[in-house]
N, C-alpha and C positions, 0 to 999 in steps of 0.2 A: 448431436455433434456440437463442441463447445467453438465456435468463431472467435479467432483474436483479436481484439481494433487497437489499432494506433489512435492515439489521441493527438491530435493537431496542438503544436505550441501554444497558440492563440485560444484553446480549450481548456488548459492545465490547470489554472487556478479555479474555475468553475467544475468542471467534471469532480477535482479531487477535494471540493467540500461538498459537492454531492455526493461521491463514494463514503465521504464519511458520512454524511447524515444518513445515509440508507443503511449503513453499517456499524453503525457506532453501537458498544453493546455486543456487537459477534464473536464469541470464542477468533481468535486470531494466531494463525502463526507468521511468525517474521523471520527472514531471511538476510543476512547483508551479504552481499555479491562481490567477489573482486574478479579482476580475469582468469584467473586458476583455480577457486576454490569459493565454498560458500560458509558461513556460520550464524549459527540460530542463535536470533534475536530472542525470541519471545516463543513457547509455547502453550495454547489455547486461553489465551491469556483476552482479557475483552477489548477490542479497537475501541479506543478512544478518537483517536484522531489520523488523518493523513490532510496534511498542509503543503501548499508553495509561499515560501518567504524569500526576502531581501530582494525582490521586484527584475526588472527584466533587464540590469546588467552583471545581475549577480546573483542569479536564481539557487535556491537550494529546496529540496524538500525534506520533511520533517513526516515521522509516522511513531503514534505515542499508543501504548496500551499498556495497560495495567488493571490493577483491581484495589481490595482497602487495605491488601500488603505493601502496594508502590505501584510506580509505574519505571516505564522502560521505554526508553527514546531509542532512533537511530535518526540518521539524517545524512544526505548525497550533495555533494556542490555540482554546479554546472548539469545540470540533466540534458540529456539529448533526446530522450525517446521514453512515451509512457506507454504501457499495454495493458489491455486489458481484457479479461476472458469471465464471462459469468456462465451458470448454468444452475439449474434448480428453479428457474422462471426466476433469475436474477438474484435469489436467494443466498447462495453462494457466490464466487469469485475469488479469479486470483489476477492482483494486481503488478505490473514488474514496472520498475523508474530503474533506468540509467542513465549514466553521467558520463561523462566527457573522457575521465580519465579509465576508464574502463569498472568502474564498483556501480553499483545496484542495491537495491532495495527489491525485496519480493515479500508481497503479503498475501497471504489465503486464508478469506474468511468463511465458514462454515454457516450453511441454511439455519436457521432456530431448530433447536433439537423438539423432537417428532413427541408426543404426550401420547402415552401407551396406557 
């Protein structure tokens, strides 16, 4: 059964350079979210990074992945709410940021592929 946590405001910039350190390198897919509809950021492309910048009266977050073709940013102002859902003994996850004005961010990273 996968459990979803909200992440407490006052955990945001901690939790999400840890999601990155434990992730960084993972096949990734990116989602940017608005209230009606969603569009793909990025697919299986490797997380590089998920950041909180511009500090706590002007919060934004930032999620970078790419590979030695480029990389590919998205980024949210105002967040209101982070979740998060792992499974695979933490190996996998999907991360969701939203913002104030109703858009999102959603990322899902995949377990390290299995050596057969």
């Amino acid at each position: 059964m996968q459990e979803v946590t909200t992440i407490p405001p006052s955990q945001w910039g901690s939790f999400l350079a840890r999601f990155s350190a434990e992730h960084c390198g993972q096949e990734a897919d990116i989602e940017h979210l608005d209230a009606h509809s969603s569009r793909t950021v990025a697919v299986r492309l490797p997380l590089i990074r998920v950041e909180s910048s511009g500090g706590p009266h002007a919060p934004e977050f930032h999620v970078c992945s790419g590979d030695q073709t480029g990389t590919i940013e998205d980024a949210i102002a105002n967040p209101i709410r982070v979740k998060v859902r792992e499974w695979d003994g933490g190996r996998a996850a999907e991360l969701e940021m939203s913002s104030r004005d109703g858009c999102g961010i959603r990322v899902r990273v995949a377990g390290p592929q299995s050596v057969q």
